[in-house]
C-alpha positions as CSV (number, residue, x, y, z in Angstrom):
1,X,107.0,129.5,62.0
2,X,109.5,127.6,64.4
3,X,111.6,126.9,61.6
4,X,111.9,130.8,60.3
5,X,112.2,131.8,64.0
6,X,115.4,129.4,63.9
7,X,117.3,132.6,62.6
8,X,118.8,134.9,65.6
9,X,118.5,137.7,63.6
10,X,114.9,137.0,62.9
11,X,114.5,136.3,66.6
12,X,115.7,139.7,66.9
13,X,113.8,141.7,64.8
14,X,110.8,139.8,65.9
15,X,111.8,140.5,69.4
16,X,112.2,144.1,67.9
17,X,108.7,144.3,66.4
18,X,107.1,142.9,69.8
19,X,107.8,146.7,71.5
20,X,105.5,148.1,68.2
21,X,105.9,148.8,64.3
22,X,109.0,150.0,62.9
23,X,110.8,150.4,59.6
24,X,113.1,148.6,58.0
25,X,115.8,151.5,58.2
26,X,114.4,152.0,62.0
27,X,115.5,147.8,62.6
28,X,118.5,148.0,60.7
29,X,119.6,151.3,63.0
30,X,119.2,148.8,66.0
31,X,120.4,145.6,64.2
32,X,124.0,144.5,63.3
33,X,122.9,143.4,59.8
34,X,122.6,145.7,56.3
35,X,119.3,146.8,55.7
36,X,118.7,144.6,52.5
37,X,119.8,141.9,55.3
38,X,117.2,143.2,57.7
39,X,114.5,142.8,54.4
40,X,115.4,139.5,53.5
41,X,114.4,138.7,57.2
42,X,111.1,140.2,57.2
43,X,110.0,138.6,54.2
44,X,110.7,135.3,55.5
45,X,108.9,136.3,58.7
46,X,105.8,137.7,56.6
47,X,105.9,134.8,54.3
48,X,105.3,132.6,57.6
49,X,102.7,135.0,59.0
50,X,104.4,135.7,61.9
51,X,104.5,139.6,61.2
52,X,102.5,141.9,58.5
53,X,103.1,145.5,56.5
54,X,101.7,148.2,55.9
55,X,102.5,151.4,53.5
56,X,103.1,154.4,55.2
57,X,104.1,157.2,52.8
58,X,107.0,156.0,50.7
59,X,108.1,153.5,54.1
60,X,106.8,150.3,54.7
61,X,106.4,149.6,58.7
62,X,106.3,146.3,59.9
63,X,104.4,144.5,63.3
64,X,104.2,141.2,64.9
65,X,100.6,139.9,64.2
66,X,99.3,139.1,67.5
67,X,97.0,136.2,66.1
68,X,99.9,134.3,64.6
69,X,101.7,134.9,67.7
70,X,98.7,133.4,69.8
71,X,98.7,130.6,66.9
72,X,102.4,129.7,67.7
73,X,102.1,130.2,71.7
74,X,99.1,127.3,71.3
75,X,101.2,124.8,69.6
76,X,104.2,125.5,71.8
77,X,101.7,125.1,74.8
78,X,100.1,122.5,73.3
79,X,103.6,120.4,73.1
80,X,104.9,121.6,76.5
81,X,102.2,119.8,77.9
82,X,102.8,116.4,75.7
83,X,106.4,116.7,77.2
84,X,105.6,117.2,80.6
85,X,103.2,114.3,80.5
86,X,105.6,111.8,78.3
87,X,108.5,112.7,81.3
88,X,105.6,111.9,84.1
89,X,104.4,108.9,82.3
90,X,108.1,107.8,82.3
91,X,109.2,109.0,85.9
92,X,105.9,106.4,87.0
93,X,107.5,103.9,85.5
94,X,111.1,104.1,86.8
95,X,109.7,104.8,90.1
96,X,107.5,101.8,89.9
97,X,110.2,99.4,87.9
98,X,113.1,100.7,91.0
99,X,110.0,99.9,93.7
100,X,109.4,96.6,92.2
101,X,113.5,95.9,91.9
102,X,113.2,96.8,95.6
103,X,110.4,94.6,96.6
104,X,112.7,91.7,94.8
105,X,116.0,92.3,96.7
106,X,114.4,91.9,99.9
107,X,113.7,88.6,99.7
């Protein structure tokens, strides 16, 4: 998912699709890519999970799916938290190496 979300103009239409379902000719009105541009896109983001489809007379309208969105917000979450804690573990330890280089000056 992070990977296919590496794409601004998949950010975009994701970003898009997060205000509700639209078309592909409805994105590509608001995009400034071609509409077989704005498909390639979607498949990728489909393929990943990140967004689903649905037939809607001869259209197709697309929407974020808010499971794999909660599925990605857990994982980002989930390394936030391993990244605070790795800079906390090492801000302890410069804190206690400059207290101990302290301690040794003043003698």
């Amino acid at each position: 998912m992070l990977t296919a979300l590496g794409d601004p103009s998949r950010q975009a239409i994701l970003d898009r699709l997060s205000t509700g379902p639209l078309s592909v000719g409805q994105l590509a009105d608001e995009l400034p890519i071609s509409r077989p541009a704005v498909s390639q896109h979607l498949k990728v983001l489909k393929d990943v999970g990140l967004i689903s489809d649905r037939q809607e007379g001869t259209r197709r309208i697309y929407q974020v799916d808010p499971e794999a969105l909660a599925q990605l917000r857990r994982h980002l979450d989930g390394f936030w938290e391993r990244s605070l804690a790795a800079f906390a573990r090492r801000a302890a330890r410069t804190e206690e190496h400059d207290r101990s280089n302290d301690d040794d000056s003043d003698h």
